[in-house]
C-alpha positions as CSV (number, residue, x, y, z in Angstrom):
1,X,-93.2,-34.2,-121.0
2,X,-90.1,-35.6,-119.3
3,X,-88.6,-34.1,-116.1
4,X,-84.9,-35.1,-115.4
5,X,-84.4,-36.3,-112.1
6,X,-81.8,-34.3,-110.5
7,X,-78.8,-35.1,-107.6
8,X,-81.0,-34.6,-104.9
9,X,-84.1,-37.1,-105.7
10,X,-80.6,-39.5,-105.2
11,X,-79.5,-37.8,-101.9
12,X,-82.0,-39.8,-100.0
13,X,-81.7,-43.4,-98.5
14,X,-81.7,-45.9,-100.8
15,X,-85.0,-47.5,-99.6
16,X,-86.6,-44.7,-100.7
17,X,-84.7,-44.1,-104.0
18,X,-86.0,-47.7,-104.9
19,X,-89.5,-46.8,-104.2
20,X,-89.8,-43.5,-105.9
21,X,-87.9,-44.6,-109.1
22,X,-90.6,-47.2,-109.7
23,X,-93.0,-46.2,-112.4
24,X,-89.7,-43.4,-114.0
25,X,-88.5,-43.5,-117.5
26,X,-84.5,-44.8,-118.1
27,X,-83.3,-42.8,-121.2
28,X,-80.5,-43.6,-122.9
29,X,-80.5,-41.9,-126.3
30,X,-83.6,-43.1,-128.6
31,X,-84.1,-45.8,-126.3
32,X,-86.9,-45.4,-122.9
33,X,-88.3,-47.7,-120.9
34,X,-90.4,-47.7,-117.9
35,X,-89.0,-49.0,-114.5
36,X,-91.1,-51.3,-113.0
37,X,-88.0,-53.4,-110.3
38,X,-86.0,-52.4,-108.3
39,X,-83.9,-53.7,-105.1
40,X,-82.1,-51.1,-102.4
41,X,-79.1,-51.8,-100.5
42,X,-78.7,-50.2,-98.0
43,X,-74.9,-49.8,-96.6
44,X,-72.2,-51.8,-95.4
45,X,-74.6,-53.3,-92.4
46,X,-76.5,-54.6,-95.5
47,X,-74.6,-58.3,-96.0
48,X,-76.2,-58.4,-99.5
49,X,-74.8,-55.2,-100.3
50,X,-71.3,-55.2,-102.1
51,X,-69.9,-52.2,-99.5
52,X,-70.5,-55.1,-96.8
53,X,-66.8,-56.2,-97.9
54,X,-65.2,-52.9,-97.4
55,X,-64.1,-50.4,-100.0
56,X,-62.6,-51.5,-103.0
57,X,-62.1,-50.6,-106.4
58,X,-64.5,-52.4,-107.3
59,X,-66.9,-50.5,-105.2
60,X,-65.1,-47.2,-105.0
61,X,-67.9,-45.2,-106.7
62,X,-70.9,-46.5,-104.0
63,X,-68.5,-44.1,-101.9
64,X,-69.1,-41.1,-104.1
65,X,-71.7,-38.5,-105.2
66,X,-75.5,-39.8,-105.3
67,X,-76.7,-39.9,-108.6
68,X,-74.0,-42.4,-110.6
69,X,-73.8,-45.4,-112.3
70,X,-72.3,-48.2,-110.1
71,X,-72.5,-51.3,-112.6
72,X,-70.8,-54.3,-112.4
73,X,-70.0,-57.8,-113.9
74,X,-71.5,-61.1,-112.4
75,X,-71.9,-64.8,-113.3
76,X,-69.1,-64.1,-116.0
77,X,-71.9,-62.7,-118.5
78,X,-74.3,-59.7,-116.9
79,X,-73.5,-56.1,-116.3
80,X,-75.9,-54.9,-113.3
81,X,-76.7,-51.4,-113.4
82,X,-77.0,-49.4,-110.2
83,X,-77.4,-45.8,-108.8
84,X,-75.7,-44.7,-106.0
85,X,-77.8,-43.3,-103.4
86,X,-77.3,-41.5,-100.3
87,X,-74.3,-39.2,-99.0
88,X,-71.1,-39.4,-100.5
89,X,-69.1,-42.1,-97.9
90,X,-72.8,-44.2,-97.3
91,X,-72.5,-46.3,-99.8
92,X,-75.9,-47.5,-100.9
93,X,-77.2,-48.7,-104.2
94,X,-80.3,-49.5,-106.1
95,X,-80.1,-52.2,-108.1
96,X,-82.5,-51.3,-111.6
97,X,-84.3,-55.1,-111.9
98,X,-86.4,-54.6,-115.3
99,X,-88.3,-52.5,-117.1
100,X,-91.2,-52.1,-119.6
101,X,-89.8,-50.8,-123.0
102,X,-91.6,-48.0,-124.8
103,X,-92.2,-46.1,-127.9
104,X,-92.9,-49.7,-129.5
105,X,-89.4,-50.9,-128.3
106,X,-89.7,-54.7,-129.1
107,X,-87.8,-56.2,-126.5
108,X,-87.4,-57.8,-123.0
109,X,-86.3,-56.0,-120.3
110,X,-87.9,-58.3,-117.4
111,X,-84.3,-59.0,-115.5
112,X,-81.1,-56.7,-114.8
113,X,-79.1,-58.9,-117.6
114,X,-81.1,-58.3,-120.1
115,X,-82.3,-54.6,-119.5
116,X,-78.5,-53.7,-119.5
117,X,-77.7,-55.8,-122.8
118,X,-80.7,-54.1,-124.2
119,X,-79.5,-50.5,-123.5
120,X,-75.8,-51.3,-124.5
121,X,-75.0,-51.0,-120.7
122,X,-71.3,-52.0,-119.8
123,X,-69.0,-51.7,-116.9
124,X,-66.3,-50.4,-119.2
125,X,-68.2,-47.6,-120.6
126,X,-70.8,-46.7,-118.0
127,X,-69.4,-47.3,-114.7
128,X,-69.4,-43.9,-112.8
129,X,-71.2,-42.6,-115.5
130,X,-73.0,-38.8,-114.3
131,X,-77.2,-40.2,-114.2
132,X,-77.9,-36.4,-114.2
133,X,-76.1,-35.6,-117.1
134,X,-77.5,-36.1,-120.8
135,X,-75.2,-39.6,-121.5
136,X,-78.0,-41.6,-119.5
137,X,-80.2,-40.3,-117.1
138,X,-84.0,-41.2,-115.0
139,X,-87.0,-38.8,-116.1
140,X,-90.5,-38.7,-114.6
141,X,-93.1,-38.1,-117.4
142,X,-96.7,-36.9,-115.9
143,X,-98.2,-38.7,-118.7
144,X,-97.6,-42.2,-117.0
145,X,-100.2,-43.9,-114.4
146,X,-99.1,-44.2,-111.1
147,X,-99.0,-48.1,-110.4
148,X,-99.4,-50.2,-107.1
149,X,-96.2,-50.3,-105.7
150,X,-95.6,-53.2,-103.0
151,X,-92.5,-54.5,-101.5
152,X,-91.3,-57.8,-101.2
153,X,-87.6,-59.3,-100.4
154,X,-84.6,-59.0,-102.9
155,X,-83.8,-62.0,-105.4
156,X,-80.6,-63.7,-105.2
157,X,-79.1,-63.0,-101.6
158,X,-79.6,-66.2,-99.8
159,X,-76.2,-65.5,-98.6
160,X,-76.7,-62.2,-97.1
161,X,-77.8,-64.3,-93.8
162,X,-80.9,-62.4,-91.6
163,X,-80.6,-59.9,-94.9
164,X,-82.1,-61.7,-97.4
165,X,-85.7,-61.6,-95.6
166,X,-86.1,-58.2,-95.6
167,X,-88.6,-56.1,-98.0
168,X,-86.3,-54.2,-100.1
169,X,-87.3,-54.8,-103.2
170,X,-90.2,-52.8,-104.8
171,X,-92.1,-53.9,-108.0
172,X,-95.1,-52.4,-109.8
173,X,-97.6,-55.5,-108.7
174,X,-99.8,-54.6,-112.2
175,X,-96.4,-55.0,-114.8
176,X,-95.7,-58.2,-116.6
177,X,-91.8,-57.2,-116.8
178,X,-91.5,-58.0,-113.5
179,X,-88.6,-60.5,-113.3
180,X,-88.7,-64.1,-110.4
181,X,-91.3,-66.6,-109.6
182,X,-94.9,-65.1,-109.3
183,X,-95.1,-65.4,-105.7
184,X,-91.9,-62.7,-106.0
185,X,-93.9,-60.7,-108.1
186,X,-96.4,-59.8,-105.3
187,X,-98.7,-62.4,-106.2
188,X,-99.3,-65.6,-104.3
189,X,-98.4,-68.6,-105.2
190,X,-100.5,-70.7,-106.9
């Protein structure tokens, strides 16, 4: 049985949002999937985070109500799909890595490109979209093992200076959707 995840599991610092969404179900229509990555970022101090650059339009809705879609376009072909966490005016952000698909769902969800192409996620249409309405939302289903969680750093923000050493990314060690090198996966390299 699913349980919709309501505005206030998202009222809380995006470290933790990250954490405690691992191992919940994405639903978007007849389509599930199981989270299994995810990165936080965690305010404008955060130089990986986009609020680092001030408020834009672009970033406009990290400013607003916990709970919504913030997705955006990068590398001129993936939408990224976010949830804004915190108060409204912290802007912080939880980037949704990958996911295991279910209900015999044959596809690949193992990087944020493909889990949004996969669920028909776009900037146009789901930018600022409500994540506690009925559109698209997160669910915990009791039925589901708890996994090991463990934390590494994020993928991608070599820019992000001191930032892109810090452990705010959180994986479920046991999935195989898990996107990066193995050693980014929680296990060491070979």
């Amino acid at each position: 049985m699913l349980k919709k995840l309501g505005r206030n599991f998202y009222r809380r610092q995006a470290e933790i949002v990250a954490h405690d969404l691992i191992g919940t179900v994405l639903v978007r229509g007849r389509r599930r999937a199981r989270i299994v990555e995810t990165e936080a970022y965690v305010g404008p101090h955060d130089l990986a985070c986009h609020a680092s650059k001030g408020r834009t339009s672009r970033t406009e809705v990290m400013f607003g109500d916990a709970g919504h879609a913030y997705v955006y376009f990068i590398y001129g072909m993936y939408d990224m799909l976010n949830i804004v966490a915190a108060k409204a005016g912290d802007a912080q952000a939880v980037l949704i890595r990958a996911a295991e698909p279910m209900d015999g769902w044959d596809t690949d969800l193992s990087g944020p490109g493909k889990l949004t192409r996969a669920f028909g996620i776009t900037v146009k249409r789901d930018n600022g979209l409500d994540l506690t309405g009925t559109k698209m939302f997160f669910a915990r289903d009791a039925a589901l093992p708890v996994r090991r969680i463990r934390k590494t750093p994020r993928i991608g923000v070599d820019y992000a200076q001191h930032w892109k050493h810090e452990p705010l990314r959180f994986i479920d060690a046991d999935s195989k959707a898990v996107s990066g090198p193995r050693h980014l996966r929680g296990h060491p390299p070979p």
